[in-house]
mmCIF entry with sequence, helices, sheets and N, C-alpha, C, O atoms, coordinates in Angstrom:
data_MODEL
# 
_entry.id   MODEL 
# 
_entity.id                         1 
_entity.type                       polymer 
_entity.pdbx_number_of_molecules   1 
# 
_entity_poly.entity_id                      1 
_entity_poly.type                           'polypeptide(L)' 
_entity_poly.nstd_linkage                   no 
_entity_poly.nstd_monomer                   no 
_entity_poly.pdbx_seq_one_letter_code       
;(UNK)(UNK)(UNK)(UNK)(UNK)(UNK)(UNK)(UNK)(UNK)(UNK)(UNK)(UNK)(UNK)(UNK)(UNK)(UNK)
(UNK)(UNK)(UNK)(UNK)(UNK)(UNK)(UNK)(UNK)(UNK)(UNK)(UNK)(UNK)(UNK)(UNK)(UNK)(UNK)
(UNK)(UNK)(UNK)(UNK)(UNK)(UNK)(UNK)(UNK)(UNK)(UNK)(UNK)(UNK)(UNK)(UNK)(UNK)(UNK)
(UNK)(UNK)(UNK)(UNK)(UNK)
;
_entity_poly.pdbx_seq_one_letter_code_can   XXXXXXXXXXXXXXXXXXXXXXXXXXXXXXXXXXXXXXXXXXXXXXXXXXXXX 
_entity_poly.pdbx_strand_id                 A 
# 
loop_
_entity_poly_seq.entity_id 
_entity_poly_seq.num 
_entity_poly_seq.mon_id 
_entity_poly_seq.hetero 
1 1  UNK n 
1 2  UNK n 
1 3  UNK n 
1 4  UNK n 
1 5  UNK n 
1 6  UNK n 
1 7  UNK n 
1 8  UNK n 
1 9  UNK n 
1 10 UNK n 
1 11 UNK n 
1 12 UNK n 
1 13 UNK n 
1 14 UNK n 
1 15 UNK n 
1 16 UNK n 
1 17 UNK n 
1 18 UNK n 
1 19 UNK n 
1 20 UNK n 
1 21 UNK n 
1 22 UNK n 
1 23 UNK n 
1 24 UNK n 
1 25 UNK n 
1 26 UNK n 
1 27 UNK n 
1 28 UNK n 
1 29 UNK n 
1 30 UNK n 
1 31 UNK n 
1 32 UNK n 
1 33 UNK n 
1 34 UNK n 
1 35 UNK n 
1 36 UNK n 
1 37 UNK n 
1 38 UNK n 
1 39 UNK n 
1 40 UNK n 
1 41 UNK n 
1 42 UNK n 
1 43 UNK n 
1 44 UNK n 
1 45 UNK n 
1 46 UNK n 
1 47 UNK n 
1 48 UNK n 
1 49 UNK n 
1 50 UNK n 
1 51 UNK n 
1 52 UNK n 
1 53 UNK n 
# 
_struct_asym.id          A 
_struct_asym.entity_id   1 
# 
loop_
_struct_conf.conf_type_id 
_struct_conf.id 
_struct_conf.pdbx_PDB_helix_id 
_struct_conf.beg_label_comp_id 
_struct_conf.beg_label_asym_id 
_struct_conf.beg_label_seq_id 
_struct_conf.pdbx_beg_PDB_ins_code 
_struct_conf.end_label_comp_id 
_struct_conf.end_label_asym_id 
_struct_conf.end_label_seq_id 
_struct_conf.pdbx_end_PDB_ins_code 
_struct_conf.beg_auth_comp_id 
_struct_conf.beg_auth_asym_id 
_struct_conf.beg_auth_seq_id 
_struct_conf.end_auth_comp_id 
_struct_conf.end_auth_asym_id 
_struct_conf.end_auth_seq_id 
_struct_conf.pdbx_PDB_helix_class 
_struct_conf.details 
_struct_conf.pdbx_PDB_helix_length 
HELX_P HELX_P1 AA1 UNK A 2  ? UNK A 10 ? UNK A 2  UNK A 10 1 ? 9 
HELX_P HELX_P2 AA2 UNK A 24 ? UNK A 28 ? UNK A 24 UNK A 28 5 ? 5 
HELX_P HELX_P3 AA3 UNK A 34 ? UNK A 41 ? UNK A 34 UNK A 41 1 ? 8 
# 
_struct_conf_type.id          HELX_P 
_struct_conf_type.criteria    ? 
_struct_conf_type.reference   ? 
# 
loop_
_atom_site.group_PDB 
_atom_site.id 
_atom_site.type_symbol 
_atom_site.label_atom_id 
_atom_site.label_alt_id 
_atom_site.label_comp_id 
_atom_site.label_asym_id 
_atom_site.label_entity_id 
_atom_site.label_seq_id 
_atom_site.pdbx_PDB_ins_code 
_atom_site.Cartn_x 
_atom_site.Cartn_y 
_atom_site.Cartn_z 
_atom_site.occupancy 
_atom_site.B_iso_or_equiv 
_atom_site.pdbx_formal_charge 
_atom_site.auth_seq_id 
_atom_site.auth_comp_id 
_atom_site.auth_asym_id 
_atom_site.auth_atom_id 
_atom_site.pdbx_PDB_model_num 
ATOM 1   N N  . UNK A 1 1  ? 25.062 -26.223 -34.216 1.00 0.00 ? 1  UNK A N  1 
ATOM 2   C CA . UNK A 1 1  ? 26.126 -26.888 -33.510 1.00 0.00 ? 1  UNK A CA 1 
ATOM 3   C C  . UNK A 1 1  ? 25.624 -28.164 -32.847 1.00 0.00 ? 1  UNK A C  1 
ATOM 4   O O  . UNK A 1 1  ? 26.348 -29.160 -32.865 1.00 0.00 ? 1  UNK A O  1 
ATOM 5   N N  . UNK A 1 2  ? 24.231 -28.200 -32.167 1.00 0.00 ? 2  UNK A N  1 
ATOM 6   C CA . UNK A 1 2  ? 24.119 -29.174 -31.586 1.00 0.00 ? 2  UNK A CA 1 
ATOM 7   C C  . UNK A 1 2  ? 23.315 -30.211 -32.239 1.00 0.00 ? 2  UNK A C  1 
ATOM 8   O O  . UNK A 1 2  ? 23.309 -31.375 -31.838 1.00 0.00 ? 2  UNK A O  1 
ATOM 9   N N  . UNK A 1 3  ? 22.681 -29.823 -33.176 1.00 0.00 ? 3  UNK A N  1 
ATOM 10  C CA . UNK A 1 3  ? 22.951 -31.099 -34.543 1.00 0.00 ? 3  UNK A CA 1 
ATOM 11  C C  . UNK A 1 3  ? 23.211 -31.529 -35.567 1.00 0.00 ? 3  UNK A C  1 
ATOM 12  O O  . UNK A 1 3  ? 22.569 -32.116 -36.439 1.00 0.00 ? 3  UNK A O  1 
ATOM 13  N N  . UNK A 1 4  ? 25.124 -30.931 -35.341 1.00 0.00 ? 4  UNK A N  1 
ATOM 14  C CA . UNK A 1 4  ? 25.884 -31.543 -35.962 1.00 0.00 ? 4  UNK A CA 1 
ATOM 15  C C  . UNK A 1 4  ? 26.570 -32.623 -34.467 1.00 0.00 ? 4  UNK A C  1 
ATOM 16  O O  . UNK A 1 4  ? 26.441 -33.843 -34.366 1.00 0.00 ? 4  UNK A O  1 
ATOM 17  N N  . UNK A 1 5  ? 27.122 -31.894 -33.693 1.00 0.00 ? 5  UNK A N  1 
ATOM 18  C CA . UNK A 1 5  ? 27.472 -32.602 -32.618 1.00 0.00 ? 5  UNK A CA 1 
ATOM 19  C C  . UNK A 1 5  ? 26.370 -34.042 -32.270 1.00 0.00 ? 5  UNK A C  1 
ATOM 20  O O  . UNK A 1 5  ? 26.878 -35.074 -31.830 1.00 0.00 ? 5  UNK A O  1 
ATOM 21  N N  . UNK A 1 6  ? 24.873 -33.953 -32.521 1.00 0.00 ? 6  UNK A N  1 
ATOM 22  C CA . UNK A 1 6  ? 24.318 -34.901 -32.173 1.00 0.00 ? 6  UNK A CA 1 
ATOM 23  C C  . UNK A 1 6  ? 24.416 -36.403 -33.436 1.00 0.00 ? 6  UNK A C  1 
ATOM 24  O O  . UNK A 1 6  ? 24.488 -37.600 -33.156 1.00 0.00 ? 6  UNK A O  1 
ATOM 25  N N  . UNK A 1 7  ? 24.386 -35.850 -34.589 1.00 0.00 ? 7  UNK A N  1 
ATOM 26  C CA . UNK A 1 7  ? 24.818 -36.590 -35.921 1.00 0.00 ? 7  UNK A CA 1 
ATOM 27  C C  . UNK A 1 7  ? 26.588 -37.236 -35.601 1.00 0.00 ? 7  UNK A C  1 
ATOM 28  O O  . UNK A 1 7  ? 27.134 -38.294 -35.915 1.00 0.00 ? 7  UNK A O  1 
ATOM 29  N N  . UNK A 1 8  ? 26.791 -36.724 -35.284 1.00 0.00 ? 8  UNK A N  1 
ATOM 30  C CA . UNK A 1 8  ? 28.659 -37.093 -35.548 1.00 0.00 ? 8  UNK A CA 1 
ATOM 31  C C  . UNK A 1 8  ? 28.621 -38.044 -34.252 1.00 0.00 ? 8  UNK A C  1 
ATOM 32  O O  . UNK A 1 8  ? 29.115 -39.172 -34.230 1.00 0.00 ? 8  UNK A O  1 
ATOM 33  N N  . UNK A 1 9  ? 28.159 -37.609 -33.496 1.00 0.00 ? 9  UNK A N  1 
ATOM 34  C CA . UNK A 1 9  ? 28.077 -38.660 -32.432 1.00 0.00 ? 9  UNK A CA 1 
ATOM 35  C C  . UNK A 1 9  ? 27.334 -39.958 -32.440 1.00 0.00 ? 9  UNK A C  1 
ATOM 36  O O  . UNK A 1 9  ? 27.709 -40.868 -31.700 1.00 0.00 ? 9  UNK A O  1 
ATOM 37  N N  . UNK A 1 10 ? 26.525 -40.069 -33.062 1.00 0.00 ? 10 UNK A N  1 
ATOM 38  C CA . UNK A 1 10 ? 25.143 -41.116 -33.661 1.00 0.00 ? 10 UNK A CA 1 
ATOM 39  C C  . UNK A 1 10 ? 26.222 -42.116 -33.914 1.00 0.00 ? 10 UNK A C  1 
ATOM 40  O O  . UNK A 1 10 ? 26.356 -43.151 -33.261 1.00 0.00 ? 10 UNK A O  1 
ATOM 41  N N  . UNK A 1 11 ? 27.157 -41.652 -35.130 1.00 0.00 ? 11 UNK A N  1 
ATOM 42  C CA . UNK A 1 11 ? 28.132 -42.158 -35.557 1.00 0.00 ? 11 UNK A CA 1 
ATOM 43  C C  . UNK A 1 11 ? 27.319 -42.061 -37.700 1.00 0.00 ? 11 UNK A C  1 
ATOM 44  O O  . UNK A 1 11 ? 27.739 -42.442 -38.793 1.00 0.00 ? 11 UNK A O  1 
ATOM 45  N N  . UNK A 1 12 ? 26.083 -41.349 -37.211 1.00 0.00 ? 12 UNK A N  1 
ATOM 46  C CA . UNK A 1 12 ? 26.032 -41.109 -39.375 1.00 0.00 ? 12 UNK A CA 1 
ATOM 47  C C  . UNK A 1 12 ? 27.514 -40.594 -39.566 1.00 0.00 ? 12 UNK A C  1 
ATOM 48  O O  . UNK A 1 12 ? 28.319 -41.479 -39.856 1.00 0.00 ? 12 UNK A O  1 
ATOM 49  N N  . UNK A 1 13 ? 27.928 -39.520 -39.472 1.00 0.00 ? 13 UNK A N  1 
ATOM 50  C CA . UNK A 1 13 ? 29.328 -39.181 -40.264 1.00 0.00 ? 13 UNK A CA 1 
ATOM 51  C C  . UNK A 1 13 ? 30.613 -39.069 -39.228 1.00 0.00 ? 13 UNK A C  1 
ATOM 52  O O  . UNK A 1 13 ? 30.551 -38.592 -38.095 1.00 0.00 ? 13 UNK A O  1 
ATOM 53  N N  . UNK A 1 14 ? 31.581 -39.516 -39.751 1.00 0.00 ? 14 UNK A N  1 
ATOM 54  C CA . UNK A 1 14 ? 32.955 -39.778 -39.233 1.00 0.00 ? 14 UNK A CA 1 
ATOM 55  C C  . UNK A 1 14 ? 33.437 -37.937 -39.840 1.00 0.00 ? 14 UNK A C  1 
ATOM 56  O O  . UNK A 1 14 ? 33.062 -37.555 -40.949 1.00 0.00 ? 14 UNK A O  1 
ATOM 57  N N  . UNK A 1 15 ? 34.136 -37.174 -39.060 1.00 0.00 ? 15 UNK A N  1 
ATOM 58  C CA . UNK A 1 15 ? 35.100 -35.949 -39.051 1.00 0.00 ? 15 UNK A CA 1 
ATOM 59  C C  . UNK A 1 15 ? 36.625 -36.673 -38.662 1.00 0.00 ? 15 UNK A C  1 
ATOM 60  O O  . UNK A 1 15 ? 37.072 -37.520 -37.888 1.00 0.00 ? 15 UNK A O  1 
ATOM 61  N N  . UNK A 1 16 ? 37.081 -35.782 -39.698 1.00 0.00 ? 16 UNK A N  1 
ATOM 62  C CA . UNK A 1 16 ? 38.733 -36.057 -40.087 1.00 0.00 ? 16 UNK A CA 1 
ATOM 63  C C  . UNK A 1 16 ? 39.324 -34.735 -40.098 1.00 0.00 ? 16 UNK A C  1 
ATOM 64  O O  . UNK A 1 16 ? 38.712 -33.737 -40.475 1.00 0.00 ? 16 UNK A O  1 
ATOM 65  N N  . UNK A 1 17 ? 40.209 -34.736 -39.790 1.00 0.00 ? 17 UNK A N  1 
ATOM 66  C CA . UNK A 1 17 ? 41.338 -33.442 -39.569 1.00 0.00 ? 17 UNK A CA 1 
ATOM 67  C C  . UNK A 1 17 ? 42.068 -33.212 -40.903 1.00 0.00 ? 17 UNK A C  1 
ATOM 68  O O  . UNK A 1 17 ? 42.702 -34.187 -41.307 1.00 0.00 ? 17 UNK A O  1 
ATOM 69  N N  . UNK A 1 18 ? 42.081 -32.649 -41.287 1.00 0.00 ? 18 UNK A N  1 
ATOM 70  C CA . UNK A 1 18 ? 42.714 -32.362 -42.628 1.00 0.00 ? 18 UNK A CA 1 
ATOM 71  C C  . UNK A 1 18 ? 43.919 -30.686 -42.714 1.00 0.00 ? 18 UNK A C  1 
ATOM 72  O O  . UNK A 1 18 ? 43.690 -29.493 -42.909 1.00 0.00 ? 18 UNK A O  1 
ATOM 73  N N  . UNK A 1 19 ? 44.606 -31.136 -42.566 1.00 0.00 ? 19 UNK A N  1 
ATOM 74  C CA . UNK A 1 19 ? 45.886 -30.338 -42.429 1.00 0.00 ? 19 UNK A CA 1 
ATOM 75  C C  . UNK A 1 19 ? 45.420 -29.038 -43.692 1.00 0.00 ? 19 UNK A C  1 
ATOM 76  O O  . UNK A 1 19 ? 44.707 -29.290 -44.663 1.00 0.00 ? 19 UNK A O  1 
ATOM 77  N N  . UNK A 1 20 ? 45.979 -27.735 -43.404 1.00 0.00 ? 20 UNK A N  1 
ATOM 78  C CA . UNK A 1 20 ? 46.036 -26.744 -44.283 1.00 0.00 ? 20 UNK A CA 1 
ATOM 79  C C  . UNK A 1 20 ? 46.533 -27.327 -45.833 1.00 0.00 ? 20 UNK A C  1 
ATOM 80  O O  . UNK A 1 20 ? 46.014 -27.272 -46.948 1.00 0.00 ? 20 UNK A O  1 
ATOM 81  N N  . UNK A 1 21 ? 47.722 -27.872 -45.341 1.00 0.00 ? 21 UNK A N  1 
ATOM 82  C CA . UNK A 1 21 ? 48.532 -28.431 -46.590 1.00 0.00 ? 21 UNK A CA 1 
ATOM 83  C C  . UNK A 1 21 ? 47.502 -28.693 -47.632 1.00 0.00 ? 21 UNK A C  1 
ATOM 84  O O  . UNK A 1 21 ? 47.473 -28.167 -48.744 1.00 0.00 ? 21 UNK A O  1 
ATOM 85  N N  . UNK A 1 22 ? 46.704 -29.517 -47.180 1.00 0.00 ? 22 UNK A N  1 
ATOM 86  C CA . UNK A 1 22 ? 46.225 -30.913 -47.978 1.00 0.00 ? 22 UNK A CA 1 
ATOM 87  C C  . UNK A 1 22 ? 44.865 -30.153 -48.187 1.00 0.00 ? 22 UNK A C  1 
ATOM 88  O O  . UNK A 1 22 ? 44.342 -30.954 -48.962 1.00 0.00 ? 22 UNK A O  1 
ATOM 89  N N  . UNK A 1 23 ? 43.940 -29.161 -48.027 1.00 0.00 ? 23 UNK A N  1 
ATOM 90  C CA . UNK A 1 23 ? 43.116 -28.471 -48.316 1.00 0.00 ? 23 UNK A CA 1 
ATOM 91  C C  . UNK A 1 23 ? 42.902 -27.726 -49.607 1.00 0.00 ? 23 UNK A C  1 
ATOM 92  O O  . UNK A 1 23 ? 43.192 -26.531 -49.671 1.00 0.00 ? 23 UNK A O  1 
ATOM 93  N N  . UNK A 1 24 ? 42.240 -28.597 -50.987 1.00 0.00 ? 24 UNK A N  1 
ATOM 94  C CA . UNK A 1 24 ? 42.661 -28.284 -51.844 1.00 0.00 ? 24 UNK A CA 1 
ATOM 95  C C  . UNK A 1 24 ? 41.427 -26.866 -52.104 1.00 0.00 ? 24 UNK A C  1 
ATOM 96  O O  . UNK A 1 24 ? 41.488 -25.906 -52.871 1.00 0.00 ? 24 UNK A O  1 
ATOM 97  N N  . UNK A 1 25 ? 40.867 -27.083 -51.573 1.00 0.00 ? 25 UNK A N  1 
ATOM 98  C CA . UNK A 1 25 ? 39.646 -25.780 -51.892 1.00 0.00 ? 25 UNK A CA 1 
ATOM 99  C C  . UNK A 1 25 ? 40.262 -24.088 -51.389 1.00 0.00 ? 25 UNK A C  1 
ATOM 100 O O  . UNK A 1 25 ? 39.602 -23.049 -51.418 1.00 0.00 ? 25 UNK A O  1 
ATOM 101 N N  . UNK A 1 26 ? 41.476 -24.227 -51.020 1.00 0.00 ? 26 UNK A N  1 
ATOM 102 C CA . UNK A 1 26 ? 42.317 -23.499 -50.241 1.00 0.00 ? 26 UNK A CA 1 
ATOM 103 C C  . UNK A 1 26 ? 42.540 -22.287 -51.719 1.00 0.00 ? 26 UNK A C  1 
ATOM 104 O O  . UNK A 1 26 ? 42.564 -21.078 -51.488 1.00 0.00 ? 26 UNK A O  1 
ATOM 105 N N  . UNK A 1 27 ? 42.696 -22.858 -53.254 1.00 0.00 ? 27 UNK A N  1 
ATOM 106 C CA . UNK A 1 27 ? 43.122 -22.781 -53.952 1.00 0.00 ? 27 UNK A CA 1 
ATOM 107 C C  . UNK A 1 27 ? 42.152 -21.189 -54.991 1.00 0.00 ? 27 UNK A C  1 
ATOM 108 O O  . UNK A 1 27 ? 42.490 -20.466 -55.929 1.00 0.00 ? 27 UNK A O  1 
ATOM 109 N N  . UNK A 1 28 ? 40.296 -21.361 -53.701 1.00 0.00 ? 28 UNK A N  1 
ATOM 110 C CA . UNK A 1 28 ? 39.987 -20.787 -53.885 1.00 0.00 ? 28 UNK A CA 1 
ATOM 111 C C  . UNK A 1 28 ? 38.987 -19.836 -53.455 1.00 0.00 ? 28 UNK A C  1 
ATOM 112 O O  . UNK A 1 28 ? 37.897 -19.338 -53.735 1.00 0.00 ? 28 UNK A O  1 
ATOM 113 N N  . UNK A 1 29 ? 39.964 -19.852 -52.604 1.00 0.00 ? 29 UNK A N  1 
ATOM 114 C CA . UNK A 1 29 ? 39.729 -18.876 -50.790 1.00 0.00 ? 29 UNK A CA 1 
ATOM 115 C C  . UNK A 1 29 ? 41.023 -18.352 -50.800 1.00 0.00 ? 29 UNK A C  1 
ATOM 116 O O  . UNK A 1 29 ? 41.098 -17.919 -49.650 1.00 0.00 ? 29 UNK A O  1 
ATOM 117 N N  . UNK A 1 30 ? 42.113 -18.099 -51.344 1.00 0.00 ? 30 UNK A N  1 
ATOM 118 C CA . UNK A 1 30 ? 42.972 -17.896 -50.293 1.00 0.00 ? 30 UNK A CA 1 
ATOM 119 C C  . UNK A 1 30 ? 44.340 -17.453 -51.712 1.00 0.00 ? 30 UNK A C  1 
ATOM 120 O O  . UNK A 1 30 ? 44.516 -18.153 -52.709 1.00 0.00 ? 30 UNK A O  1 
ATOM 121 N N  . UNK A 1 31 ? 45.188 -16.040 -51.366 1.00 0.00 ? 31 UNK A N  1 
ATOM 122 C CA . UNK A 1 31 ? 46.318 -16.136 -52.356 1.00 0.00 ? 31 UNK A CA 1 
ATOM 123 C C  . UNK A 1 31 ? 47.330 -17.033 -51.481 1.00 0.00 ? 31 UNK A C  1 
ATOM 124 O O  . UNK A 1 31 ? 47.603 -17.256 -50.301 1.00 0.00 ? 31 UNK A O  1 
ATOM 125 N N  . UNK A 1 32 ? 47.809 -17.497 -53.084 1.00 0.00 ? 32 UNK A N  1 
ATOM 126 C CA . UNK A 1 32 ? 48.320 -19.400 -52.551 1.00 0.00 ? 32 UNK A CA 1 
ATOM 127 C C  . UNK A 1 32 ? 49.770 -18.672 -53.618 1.00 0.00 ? 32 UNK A C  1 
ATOM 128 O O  . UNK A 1 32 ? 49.714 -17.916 -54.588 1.00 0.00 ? 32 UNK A O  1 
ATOM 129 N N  . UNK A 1 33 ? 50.870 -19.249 -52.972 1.00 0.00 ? 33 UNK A N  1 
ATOM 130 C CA . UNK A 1 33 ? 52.473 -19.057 -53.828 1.00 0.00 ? 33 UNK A CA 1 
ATOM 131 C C  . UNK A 1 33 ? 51.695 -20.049 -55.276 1.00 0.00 ? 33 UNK A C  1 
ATOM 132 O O  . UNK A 1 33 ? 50.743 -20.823 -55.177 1.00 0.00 ? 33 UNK A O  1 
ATOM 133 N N  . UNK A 1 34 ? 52.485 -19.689 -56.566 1.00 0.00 ? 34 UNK A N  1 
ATOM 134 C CA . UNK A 1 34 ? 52.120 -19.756 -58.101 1.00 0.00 ? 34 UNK A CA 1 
ATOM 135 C C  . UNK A 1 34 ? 52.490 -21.796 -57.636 1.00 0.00 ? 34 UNK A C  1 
ATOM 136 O O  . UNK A 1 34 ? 51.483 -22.469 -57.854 1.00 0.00 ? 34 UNK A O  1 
ATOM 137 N N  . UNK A 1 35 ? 53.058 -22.188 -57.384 1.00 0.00 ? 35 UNK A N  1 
ATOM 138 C CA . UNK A 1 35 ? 53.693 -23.868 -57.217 1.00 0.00 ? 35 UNK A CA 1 
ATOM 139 C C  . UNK A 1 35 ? 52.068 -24.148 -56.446 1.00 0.00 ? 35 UNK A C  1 
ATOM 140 O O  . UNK A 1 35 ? 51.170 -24.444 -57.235 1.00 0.00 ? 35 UNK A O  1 
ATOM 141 N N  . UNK A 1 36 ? 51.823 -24.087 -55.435 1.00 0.00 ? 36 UNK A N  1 
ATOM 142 C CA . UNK A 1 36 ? 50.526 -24.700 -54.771 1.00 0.00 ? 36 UNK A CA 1 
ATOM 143 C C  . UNK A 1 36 ? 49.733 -24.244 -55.580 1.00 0.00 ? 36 UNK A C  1 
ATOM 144 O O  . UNK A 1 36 ? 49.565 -25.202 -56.336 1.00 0.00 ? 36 UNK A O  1 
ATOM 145 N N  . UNK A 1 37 ? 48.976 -23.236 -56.036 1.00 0.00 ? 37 UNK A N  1 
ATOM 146 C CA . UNK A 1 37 ? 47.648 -22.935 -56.887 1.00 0.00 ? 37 UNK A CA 1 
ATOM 147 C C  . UNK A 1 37 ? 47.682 -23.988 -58.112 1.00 0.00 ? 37 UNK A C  1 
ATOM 148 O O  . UNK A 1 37 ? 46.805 -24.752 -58.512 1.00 0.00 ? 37 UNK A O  1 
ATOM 149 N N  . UNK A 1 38 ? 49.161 -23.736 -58.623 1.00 0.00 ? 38 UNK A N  1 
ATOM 150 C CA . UNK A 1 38 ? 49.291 -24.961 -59.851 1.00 0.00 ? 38 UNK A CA 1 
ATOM 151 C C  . UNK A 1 38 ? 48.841 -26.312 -59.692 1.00 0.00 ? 38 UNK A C  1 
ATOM 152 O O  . UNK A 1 38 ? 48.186 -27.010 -60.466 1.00 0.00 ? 38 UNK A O  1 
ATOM 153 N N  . UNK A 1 39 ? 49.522 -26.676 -58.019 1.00 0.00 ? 39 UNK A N  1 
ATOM 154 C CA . UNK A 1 39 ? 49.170 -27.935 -57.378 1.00 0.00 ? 39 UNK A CA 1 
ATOM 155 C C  . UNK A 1 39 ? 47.640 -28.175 -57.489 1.00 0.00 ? 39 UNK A C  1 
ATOM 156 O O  . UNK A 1 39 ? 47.075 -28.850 -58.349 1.00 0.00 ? 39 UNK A O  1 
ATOM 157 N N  . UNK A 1 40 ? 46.972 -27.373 -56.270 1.00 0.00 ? 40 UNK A N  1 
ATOM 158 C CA . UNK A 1 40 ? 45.497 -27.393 -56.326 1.00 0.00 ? 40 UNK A CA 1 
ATOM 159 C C  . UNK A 1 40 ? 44.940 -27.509 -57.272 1.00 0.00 ? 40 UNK A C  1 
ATOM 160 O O  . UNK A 1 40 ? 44.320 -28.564 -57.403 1.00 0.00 ? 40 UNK A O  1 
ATOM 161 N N  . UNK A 1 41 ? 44.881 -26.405 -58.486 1.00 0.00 ? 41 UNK A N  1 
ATOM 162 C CA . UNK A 1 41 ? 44.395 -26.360 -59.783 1.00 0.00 ? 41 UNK A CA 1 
ATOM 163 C C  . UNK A 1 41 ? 44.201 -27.840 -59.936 1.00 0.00 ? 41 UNK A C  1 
ATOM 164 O O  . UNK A 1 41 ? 43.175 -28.375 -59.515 1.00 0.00 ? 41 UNK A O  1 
ATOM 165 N N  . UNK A 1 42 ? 45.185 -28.537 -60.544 1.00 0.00 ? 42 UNK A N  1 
ATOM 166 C CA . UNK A 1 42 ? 45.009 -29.512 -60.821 1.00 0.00 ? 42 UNK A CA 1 
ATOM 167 C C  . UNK A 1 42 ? 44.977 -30.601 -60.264 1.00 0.00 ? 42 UNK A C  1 
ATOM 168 O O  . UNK A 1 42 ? 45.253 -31.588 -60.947 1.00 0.00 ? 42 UNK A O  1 
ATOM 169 N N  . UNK A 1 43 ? 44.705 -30.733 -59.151 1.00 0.00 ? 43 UNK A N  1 
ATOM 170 C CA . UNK A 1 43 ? 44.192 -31.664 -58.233 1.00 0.00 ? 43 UNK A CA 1 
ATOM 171 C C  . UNK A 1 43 ? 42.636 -31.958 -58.448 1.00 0.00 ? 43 UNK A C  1 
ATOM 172 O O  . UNK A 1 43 ? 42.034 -33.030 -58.382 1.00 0.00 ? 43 UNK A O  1 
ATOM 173 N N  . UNK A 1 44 ? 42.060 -30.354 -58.795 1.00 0.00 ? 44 UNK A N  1 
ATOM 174 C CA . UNK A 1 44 ? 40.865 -30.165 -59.083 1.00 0.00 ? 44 UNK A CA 1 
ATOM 175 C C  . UNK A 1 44 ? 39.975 -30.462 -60.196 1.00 0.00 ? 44 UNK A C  1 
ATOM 176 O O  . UNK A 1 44 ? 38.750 -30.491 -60.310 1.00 0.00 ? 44 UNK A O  1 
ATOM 177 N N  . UNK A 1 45 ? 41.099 -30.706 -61.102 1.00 0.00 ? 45 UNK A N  1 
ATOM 178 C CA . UNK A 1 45 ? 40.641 -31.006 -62.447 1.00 0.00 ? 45 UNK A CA 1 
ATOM 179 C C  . UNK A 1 45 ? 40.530 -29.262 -63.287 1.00 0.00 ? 45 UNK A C  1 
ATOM 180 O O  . UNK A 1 45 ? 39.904 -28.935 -64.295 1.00 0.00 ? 45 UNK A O  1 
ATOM 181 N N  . UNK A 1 46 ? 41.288 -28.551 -62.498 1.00 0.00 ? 46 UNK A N  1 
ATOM 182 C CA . UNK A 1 46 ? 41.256 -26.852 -63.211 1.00 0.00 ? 46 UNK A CA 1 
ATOM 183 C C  . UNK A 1 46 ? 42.297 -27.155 -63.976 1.00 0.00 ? 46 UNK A C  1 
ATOM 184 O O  . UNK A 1 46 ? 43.130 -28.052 -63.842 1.00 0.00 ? 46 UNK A O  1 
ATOM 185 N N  . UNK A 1 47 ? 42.131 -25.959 -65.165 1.00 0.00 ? 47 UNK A N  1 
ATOM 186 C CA . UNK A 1 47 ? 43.035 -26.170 -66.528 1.00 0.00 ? 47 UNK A CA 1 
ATOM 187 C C  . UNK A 1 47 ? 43.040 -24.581 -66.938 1.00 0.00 ? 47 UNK A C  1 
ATOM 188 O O  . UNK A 1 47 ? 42.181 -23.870 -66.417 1.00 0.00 ? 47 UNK A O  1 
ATOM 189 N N  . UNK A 1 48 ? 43.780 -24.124 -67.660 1.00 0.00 ? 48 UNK A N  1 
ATOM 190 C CA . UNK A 1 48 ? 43.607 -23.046 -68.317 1.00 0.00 ? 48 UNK A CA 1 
ATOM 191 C C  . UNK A 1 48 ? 43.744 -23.341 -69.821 1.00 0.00 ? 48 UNK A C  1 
ATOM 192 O O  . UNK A 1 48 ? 44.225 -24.278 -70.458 1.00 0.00 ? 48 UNK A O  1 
ATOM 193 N N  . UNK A 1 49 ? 42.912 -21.755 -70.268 1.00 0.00 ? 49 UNK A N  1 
ATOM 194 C CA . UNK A 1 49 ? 43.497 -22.036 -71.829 1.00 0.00 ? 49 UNK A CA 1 
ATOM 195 C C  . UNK A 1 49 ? 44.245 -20.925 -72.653 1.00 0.00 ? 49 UNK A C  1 
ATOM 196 O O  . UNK A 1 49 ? 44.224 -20.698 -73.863 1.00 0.00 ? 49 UNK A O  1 
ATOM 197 N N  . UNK A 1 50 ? 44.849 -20.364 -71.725 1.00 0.00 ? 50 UNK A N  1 
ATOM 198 C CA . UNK A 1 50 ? 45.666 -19.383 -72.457 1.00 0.00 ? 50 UNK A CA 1 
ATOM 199 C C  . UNK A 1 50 ? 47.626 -20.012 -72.340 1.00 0.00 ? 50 UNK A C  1 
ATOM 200 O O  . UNK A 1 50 ? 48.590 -19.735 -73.054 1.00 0.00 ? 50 UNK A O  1 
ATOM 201 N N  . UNK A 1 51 ? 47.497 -20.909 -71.113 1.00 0.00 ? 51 UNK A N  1 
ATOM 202 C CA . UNK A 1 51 ? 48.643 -21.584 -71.276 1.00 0.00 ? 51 UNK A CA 1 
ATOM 203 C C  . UNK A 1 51 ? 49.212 -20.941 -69.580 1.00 0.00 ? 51 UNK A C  1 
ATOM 204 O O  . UNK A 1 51 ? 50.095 -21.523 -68.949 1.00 0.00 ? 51 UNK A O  1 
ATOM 205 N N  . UNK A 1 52 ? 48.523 -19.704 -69.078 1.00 0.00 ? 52 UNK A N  1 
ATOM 206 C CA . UNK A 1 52 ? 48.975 -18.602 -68.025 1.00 0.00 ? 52 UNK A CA 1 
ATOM 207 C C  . UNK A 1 52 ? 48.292 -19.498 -66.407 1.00 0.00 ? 52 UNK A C  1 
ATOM 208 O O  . UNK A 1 52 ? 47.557 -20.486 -66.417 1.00 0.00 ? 52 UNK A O  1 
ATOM 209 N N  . UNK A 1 53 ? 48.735 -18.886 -65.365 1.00 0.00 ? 53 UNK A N  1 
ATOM 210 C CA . UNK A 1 53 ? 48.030 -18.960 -64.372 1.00 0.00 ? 53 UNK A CA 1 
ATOM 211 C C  . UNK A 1 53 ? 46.914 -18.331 -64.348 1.00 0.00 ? 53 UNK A C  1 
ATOM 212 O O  . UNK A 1 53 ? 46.190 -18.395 -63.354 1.00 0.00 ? 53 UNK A O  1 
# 
């Protein structure tokens, strides 16, 4: 904790808030309704090849 807190403060890396919404790794952590996984998926560059979720 306290060196990340000492790094972020330095100013090496900028932290951003990133809403649940917009969390595409969400896609694979987490059961997501069939419309968002589709979303994520391919946000990700995921594909299938049977044609299925």
């Amino acid at each position: 904790y306290h060196f990340i807190r000492f790094v972020v403060d330095s100013g090496s890396f900028l932290l951003l808030y990133c809403p649940t919404a917009d969390m595409t790794v969400d896609t694979l952590t987490k059961a997501l309704p069939s419309v968002k996984a589709k979303h994520f998926a391919a946000a990700l560059g995921l594909h299938t090849t049977s044609g299925g979720v």
